[in-house]
N, C-alpha and C positions, 0 to 999 in steps of 0.2 A: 748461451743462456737466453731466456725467453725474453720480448720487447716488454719495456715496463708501462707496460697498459692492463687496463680492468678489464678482470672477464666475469661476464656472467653468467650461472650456474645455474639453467630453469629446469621444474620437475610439476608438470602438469599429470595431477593423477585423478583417483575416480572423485576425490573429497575436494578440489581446489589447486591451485599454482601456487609453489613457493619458488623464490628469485632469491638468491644471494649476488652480492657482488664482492670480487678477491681483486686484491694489489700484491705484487711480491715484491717488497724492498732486497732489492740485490744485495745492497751493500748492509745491510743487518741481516737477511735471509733470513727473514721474517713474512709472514702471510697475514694482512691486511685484511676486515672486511670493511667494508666501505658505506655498503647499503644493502636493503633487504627487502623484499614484500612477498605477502603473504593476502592471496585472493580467491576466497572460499566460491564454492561453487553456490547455488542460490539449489538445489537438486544436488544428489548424489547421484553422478554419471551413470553407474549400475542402473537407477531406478526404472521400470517400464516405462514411465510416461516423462521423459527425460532425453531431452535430444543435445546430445555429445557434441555434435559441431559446433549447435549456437552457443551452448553453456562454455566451449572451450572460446570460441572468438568474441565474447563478452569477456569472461576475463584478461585474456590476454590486451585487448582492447583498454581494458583498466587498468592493468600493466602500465601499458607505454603511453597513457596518456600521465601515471605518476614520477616515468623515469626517462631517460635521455640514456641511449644507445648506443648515439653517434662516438666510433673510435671505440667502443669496447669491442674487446669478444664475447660472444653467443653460445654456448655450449648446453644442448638438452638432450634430454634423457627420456630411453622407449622400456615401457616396462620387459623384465627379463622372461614372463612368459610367453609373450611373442616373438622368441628370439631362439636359435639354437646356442648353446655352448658347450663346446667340446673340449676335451685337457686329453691330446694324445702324445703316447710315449714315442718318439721317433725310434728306427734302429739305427746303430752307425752309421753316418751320413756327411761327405764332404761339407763345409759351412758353406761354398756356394750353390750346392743342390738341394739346400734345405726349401728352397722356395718351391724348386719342381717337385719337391717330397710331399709338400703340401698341399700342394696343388691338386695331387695325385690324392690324398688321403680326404679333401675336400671332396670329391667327386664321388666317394666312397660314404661318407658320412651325410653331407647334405642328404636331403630324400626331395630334389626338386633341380632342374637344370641349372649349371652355374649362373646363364644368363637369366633366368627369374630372380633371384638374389642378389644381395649384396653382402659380402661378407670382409673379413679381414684375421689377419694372426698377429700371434705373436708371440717369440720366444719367452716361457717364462723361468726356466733351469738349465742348465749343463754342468753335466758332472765332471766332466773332464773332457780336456782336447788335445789329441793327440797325432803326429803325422797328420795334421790337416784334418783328421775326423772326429765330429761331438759324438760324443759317449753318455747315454742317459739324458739326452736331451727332451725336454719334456716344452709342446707348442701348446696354446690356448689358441681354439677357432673357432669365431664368434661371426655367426650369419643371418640374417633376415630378409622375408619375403621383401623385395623391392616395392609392391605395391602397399607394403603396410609403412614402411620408409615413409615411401611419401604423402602416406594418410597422416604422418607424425608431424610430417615436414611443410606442408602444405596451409594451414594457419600463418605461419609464418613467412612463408614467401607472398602470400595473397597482403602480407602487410609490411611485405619489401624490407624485412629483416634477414640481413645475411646468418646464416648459421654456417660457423665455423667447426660444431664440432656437434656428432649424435654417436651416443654411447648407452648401452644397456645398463639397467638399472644394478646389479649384482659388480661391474667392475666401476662404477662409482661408488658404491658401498665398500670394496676393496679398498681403492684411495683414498676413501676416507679414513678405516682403517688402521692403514698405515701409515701413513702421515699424523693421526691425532690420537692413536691409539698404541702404536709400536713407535714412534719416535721416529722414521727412516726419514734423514736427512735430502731436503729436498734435492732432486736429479739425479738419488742413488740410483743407480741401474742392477747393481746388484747386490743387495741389502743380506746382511746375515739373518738366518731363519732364527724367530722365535722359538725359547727353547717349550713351551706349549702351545696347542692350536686353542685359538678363540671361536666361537660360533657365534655370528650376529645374528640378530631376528630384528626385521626389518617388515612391523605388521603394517599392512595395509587397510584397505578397504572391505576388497574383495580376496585376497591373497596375502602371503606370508614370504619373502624371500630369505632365503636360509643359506649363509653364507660360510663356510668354515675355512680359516687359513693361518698358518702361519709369517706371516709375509713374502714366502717366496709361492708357497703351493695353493691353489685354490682347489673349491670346490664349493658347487652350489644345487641348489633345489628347489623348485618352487610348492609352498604349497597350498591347496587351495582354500585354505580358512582365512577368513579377515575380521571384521571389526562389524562388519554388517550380518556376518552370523551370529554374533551374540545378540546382535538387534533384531533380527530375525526371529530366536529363541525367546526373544522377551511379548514378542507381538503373536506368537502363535499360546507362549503360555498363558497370558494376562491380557491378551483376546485387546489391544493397546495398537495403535495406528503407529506407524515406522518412525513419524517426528515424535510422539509421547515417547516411545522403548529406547529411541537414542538419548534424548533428555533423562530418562530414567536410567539406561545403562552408563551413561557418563556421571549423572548425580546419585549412584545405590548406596552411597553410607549416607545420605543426608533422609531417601526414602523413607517414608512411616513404617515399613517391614525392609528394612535390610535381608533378612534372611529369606525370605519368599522369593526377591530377587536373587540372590545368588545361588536360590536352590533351581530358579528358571533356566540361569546358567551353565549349571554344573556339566550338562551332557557334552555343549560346547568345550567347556574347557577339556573336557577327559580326551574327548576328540582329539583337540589340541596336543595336546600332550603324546598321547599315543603317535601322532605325525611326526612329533618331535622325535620323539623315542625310537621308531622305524628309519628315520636319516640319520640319526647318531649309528643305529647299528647297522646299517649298510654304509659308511662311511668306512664306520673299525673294521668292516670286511674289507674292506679294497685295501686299507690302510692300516698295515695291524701296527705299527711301531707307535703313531699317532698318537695322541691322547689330550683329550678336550678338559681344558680347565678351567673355562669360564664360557657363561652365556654374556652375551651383550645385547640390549635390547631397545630399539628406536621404533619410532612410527609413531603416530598418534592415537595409534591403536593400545601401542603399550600402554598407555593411560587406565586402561581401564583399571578401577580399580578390585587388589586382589590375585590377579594376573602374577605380578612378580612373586608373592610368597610361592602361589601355588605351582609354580614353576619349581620353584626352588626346592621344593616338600620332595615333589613327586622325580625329579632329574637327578637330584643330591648334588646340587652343583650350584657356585655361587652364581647367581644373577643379579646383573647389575643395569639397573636404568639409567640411560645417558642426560645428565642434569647439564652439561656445560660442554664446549669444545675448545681442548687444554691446548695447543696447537696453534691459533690463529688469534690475534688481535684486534681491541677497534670497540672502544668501549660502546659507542653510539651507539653499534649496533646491538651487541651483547648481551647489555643490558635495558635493552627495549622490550619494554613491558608483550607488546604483541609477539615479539620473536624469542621469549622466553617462555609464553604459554605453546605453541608452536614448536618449539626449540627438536622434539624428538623427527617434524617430517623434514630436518632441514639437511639430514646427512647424505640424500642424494644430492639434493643441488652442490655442496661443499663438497664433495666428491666432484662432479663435474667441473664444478669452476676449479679445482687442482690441475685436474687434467688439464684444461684448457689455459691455463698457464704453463704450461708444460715443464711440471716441476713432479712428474709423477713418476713411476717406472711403465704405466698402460700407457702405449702410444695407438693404440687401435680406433680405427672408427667405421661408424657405417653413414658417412655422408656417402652420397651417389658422386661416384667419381666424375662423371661428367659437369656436375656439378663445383667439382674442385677446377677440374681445365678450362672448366671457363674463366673462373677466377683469375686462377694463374695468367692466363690471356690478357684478359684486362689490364690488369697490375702491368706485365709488359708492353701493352701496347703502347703508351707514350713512347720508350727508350725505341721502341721498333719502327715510331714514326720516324724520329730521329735520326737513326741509325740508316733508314731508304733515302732521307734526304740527303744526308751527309756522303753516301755511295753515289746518288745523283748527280751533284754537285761535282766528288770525283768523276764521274764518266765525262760529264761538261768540257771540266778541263781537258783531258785526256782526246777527247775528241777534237776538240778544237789545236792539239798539239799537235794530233795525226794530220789532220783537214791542212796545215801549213808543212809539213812533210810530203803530203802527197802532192800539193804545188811543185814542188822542186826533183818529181822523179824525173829523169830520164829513159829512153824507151832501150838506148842503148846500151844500158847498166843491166838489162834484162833477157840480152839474145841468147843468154849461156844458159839461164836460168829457168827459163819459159820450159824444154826440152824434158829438164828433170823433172819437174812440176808433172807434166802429161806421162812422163815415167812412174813415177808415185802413183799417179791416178790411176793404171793401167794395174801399179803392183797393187794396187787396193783392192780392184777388180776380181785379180784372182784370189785374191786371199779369201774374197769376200763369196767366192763360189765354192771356194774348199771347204771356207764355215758351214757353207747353208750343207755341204754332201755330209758333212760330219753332223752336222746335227738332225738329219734325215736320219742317217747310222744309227746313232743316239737314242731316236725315238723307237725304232725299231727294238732294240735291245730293251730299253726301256718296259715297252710293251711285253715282250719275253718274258721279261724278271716278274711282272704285275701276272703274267698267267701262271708260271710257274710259283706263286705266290699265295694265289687263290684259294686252297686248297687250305693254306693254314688258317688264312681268312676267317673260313667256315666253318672252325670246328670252335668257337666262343658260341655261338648260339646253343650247341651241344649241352657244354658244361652248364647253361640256364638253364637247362631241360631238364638234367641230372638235378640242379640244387631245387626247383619248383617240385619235382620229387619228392624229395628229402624233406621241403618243407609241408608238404601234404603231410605224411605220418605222424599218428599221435603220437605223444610222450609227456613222463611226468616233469611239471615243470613245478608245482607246489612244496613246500618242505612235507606236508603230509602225503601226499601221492610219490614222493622219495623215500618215504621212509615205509610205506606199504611193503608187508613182507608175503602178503600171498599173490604168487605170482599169476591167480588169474583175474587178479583187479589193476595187475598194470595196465598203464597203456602203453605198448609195446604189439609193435609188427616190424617184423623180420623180412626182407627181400632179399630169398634168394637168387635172384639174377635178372636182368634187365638185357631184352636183346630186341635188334630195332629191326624192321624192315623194311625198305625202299618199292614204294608201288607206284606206273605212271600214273595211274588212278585209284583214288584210297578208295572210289565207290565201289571196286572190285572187289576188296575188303570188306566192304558195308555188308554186300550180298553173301559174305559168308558166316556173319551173322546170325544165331540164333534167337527165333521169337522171344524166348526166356533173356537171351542179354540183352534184346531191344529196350524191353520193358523198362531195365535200369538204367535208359539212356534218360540225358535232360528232355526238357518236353519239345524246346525245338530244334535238340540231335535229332527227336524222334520223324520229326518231318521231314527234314530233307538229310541225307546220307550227306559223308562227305566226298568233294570233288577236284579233283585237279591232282596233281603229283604230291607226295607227301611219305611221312614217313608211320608205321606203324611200331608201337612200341610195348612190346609186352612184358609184366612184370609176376614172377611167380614169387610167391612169399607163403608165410606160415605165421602162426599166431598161439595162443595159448590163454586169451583173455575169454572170462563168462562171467558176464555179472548177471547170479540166478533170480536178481530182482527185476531186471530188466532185459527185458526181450530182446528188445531193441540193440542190447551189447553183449549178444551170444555169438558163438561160432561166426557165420558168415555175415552174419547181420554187423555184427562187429564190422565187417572190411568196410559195408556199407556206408554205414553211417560216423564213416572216421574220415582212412583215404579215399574211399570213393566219390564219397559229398566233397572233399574239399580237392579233388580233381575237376567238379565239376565248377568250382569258384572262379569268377572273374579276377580276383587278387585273395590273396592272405595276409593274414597278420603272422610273419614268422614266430617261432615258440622257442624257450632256449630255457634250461636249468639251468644255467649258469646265472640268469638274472632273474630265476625265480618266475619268469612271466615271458609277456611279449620284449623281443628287440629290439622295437620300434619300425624294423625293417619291411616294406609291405612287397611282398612277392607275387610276382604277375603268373596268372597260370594257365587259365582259358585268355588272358587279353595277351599270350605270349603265343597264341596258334594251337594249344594243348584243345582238343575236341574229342566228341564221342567218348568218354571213357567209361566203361560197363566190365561188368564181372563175368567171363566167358568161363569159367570151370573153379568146383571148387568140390577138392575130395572129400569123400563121408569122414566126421570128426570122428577121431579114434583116440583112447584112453594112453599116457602115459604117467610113468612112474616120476615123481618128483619127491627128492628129499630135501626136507629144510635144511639138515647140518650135512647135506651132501651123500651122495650113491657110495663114496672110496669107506665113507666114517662104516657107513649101511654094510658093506663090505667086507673089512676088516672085524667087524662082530663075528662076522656069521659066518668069517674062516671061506669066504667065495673067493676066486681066481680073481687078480687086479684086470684082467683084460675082459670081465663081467660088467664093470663099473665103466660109466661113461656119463656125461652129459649131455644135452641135448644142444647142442653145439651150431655154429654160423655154418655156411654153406663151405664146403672144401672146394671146389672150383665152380667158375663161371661157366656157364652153358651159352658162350659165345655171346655175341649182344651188338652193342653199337662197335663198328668198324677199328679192327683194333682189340677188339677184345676187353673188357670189363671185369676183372676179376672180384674176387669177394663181392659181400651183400651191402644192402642199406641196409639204416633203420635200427630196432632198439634188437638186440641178439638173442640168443639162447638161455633157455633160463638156467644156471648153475644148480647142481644135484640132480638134473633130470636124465630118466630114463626110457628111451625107447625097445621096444622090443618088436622086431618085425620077420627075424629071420628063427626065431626062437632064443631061449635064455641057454646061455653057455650054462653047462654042469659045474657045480659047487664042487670044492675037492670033496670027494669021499670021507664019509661018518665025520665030515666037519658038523660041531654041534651051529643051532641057530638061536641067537638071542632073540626073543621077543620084542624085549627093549628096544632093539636097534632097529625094530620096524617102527615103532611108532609117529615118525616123523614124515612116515613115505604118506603121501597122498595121491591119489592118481587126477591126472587134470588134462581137459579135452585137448587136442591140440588139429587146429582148421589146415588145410592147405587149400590156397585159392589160385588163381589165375585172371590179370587185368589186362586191358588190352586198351588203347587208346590212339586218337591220330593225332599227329603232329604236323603244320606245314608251319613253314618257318615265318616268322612276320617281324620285319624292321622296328623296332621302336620311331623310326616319324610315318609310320603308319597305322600304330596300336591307337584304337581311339579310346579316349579316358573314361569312359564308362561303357557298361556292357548295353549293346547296341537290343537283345534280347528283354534284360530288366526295364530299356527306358521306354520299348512299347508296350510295354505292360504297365509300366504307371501312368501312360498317358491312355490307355484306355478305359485305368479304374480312376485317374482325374486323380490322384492323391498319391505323393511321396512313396507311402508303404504300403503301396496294394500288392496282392498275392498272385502272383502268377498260376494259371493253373498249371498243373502238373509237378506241385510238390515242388519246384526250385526251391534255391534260394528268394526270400521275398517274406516266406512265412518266418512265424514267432522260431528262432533260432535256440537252442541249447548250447549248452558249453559241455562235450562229455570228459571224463576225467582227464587230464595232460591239457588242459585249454582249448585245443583245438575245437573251432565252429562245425556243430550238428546242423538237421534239420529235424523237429523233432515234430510227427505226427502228418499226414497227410492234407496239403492243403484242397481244395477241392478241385473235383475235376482232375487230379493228380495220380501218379503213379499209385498205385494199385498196396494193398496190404503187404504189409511185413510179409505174410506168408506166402501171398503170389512172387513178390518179386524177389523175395531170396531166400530161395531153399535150406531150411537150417536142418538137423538131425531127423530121420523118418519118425513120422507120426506128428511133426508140431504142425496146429493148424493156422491158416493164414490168418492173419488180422482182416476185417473188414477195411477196404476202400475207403478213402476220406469222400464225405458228402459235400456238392451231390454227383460226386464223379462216380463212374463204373462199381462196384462193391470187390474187395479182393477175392483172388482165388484162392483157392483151399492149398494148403503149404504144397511144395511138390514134393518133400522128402529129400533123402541124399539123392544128389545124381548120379545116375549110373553111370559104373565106367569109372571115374575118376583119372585122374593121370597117375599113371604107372611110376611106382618109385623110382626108377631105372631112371625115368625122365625127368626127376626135379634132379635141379644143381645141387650138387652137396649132398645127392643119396646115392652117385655112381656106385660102383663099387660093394665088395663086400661087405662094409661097412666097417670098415678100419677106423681107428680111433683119429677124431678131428681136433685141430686145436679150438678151446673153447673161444665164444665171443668175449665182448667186452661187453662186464654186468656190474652195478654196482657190487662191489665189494673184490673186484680185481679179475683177471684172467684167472679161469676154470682151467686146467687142462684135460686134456681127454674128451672126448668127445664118443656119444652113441652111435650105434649104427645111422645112417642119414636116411633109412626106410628102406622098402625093398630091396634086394639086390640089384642092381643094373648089370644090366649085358656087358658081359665080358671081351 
């Protein structure tokens, strides 16, 4: 049980420092508050003209000139949007591997080197254990940047206050929780879950922490509205300076027009609300059993008035404002006029000071460990002086025993003795030559295993090549671009096959390059080729996307300005449906060695049959042969690739009910009638086939430099952040085309040349003009001639026997269309 001393609980946020101080009477286990303060900032931290360090060590400063330290604990709190937290599911997992399991999942989740961080875990479920392994174990891992640590920590050591404990603001809101909210007896470790989840709202200044849990499961959110955006809203409507709109936004029922103000409000609150309403319902997604039965709402923000009902109207759920803290005792404090008006910012500190009693089930922290083993040092050093003297002291003796022992040898007690002695020495000798041959051996072998090793070594950079791929292609990640049902507004590209080749010189490669694919190289691919050994990597694919509003996302243009532009990005933001948006995950692409990549062939778009309720339904009307109907289907095999072989395609697949016809339409049975009807749903829709090419040399990550070496000479020659490179990179005004994925959208100057020059879409379109005042485009080229022969795309070998269909929303297709012309038998 914890030492019965005060810990204090500090919460320095953008409004001021609140300090509680806790006692825990062991023997009534009972929680004490003891003392309190509360010291406003003279500026809100946020403001422009507001300088945070001096504002923070002025108060803090006020602090400790009103309280004594000496012998308490320290425990503060870093707000949780500078912090990562994670709540991952383990799989089956020995209890003493759980720590390498984490370790491992940490490495995986952080987006920063473990040694830039600080992080910690900690178990917060198990569903059962069994033969030694937890089942349904569920870890919380909570990390932050070390340099922002000790921007928190740093006030306080400059004023030679020990901090015993620093905790994010969301697992102090936790402890509070439950401890004064769910009842769990202090030091339970593992508390029965509340049979509903509560959601706390803990409004800030500038933010909102949004907490949901039943005492065993968390989860949290940050969001970005605080207290300063309705002051915000009051200053822009009523045209009122930031100290009048807080004054007014705190006093609006006492205002001469109450309602004038709360109609200044109202966009904020809807805001509000709607923030609210998108974490309840991506919560019930992850979480369907779940179910929230109360809001709970602190901050000093909650004051506002108004805020509660219209919660309540709009959520249909009872909210309730926290007036008192039912849990802890100490009337002095309680009932202290200043920490009663105060009373809603005081649930982080009281969160913290639990913790640091250590009466809580969160035992996590992000103090800098080094910072603990000093500590701990210290603390032992006395016993350790002690303990040297007290070994001293023996040796003394012991020496002095021997010292009157060695007086009294004789020489003649040792003739027999001496002989063995140089025997030993001799056998030590050799043993000690057979060592060094055996471990010569050793190394040898060693070295053996490390070469014969090598090889597996090398194939992890591989698989980053494959996934920086994958993550280039568009896709829909919106619930409205999911739910798009005509298949040439998806975003969707299909790769059928990916094969690499190994050149001592990729410049060999450069020079087989055509003028037309230089064109769509980056502007400083365009200067110098690449050099050295390396790997070339070409990807054939197909598509079916034209949006007739936009030029820019037809046929080829399309590859363009999707995967091609985002081949040529320094990093990405990965794209995922499954969260509706970005992963958070940034994927290295050009800073991982990927270079040159340009569109080297791309056959004349040709017309396919596509039915909404599918080719088999189209079929069955109209009394045709099942072996007529097909779909336009994934690739049936790989056309060889990277080493090893690569089978199937990337990327978004086939679209279901599509048909191709290339070898001609198989014959309908005889005097079968045809339904009108059953045509109506066919549309015929373009479908591209292109060819990409790109180089690859492999490069270490402690050798990727963290920004692109290209973009930082070009903002130091235009002297500002977002100046434009010429040549159309990236630099310019960026689009988002449908699936999220980063466009470029228009020519910046000096840049690659018009839509129509640099990528050939259907004969007759003409080129766009050139961005000014670069070069002017050239006139479209038309399809290219030639194209690649059906024969030779993956997935069209063959007769064209039925393929099994991709995966599309709405399930596996079977059957599949001819895959294009026949290939050689």
């Amino acid at each position: 049980m914890p030492e019965n001393r005060g810990v204090w609980g500090i919460d320095i946020g953008l409004a001021g420092l609140k300090a509680i101080r806790l006692v825990y009477a062991e023997g009534a286990k009972q929680v004490l508050a003891t003392a309190f303060d509360f010291v406003p900032h003279p500026k809100i931290l946020s403001q422009p003209d507001a300088n945070p360090e001096e504002l923070i060590g002025q108060a803090l400063d006020t602090f400790l000139s009103r309280n004594k330290l000496q012998g308490d604990g320290v425990a503060i709190g870093v707000p949780g949007q500078t912090a990562l937290a994670r709540f991952i599911q383990l799989p089956p997992v020995e209890s003493s591997k759980v720590s390498e399991i984490v370790k491992y999942e940490a490495k995986q989740q952080i987006p920063f080197a473990l040694e830039e961080v600080i992080w910690d875990y900690q178990p917060l479920s198990v569903g059962m254990e069994e033969s030694g392994f937890m089942l349904d174990a569920e870890v919380g891992l909570f990390a932050m940047k070390r340099d922002q640590v000790q921007q928190h920590l740093a006030p306080f050591l400059k004023r030679k206050v020990e901090v015993d404990l620093i905790q994010i603001g969301p697992l102090a809101l936790y402890n509070y929780l439950c401890h004064d909210r769910f009842g769990q007896a202090p030091g339970e470790k593992n508390p029965d879950a509340q049979e509903d989840y509560t959601l706390l709202l803990d409004m800030g200044a500038d933010n909102t922490t949004l907490l949901v849990s039943n005492g065993k499961k968390i989860w949290n959110r940050n969001v970005p509205l605080g207290g300063n955006h309705f002051t915000r809203a009051l200053t822009k409507e009523m045209k009122l300076t930031f100290a009048k709109a807080e004054h007014l936004k705190c006093n609006a029922t006492k205002s001469p027009d109450p309602k004038a103000v709360f109609q200044a409000l109202r966009p904020v609150f809807n805001d509000y609300v709607a923030e609210i309403q998108r974490s309840i319902g991506f919560f019930a997604s992850v979480n369907r059993d779940a179910k929230i039965a109360r809001i709970v709402g602190v901050g000093n923000g909650f004051k506002l008035a108004g805020l509660q009902k219209f919660l309540q109207q709009n959520l249909q759920m009872d909210v309730e404002r926290v007036d008192s803290f039912q849990a802890v005792s100490g009337d002095a404090v309680l009932n202290a006029p200043l920490f009663q008006e105060n009373l809603l910012s005081f649930a982080v500190p009281y969160g913290l000071a639990l913790q640091g009693l250590q009466i809580t089930r969160v035992h996590t922290s992000l103090l800098p460990p080094e910072i603990r083993t000093a500590r701990m040092i210290r603390r032992k050093k006395p016993w350790a002086v002690a303990t040297a003297a007290l070994l001293l002291f023996s040796l003394a003796l012991s020496t002095i025993g021997y010292a009157r022992v060695w007086n009294n040898v004789s020489k003649e007690k040792w003739v027999t003795a001496e002989p063995k002695a140089d025997g030993v020495i001799k056998n030590k000798q050799a043993m000690k030559s057979d060592y060094d041959s055996a471990k010569t051996k050793n190394a040898t072998s060693r070295k053996d295993l490390e070469d014969l090793m090598a090889f597996s070594q090398q194939r992890t950079p591989w698989l980053e090549v494959l996934k920086a791929i994958n993550a280039c292609l568009p896709r829909d990640v919106t619930e409205e671009q999911l739910a798009e049902e005509d298949p040439t507004r998806r975003n969707r590209i299909r790769i059928l096959s990916i094969t690499a080749k190994e050149y001592p010189d990729l410049g060999e490669w450069y020079k087989t390059l055509k003028d037309d694919g230089k064109l769509k190289l980056r502007e400083d691919d365009k200067k110098d080729g690449p050099k050295g050994a390396g790997w070339v990597f070409t990807l054939q694919g197909r598509h079916f996307h034209n949006d007739e509003q936009n030029f820019e996302m037809q046929h080829v243009n399309y590859v363009y300005n999707t995967l091609l532009n985002n081949l040529k990005q320094w990093e990405i933001d990965e794209q995922s449906a499954n969260v509706r948006g970005s992963t958070g995950v940034i994927v290295p692409v050009r800073k991982m060695g990927i270079t040159h990549p340009t569109i080297v062939d791309s056959r004349p778009v040709v017309k396919v049959k596509y039915y909404k309720n599918g080719p088999a339904a189209a079929a069955m009307n109209r009394g045709a042969d099942a072996a007529d109907v097909g779909g336009l289907a994934g690739s049936g095999r790989s056309a060889g690739g990277i080493p090893g072989g690569m089978p199937g395609g990337m990327g978004a697949g086939g679209m279901p009910g599509m048909q191709r016809r290339t070898g001609g339409p198989k014959k309908a049975k005889k005097n079968a009638p045809v339904d009108p009807a059953s045509m109506e749903d066919m549309m015929p829709i373009p479908l591209t086939d292109f060819t990409i090419q790109f180089a690859w040399q492999e490069k270490p990550e402690s050798k990727r430099p963290a920004q692109d070496p290209y973009m930082e000479e070009i903002r130091k020659k235009a002297g500002t952040q977002q100046g434009t490179p010429p040549g159309g990179q990236p630099g310019g005004q960026s689009g988002t085309p449908p699936g999220g994925m980063p466009m470029t959208q228009g020519n910046p100057p000096g840049g690659i040349p018009g839509a129509g020059a640099n990528l050939p879409p259907n004969a007759g379109q003409p080129g766009a003009p050139g961005g000014a005042p670069g070069n002017p485009g050239v006139p479209g080229a038309g399809s290219q001639p030639g194209g690649v022969p059906g024969g030779n795309v993956p997935g069209a070998n063959g007769p064209g026997g039925n393929v099994p269909g991709a995966n599309v929303p709405g399930g596996n297709v079977p059957g599949g269309a001819p895959g294009g012309a026949p290939g050689p038998k």
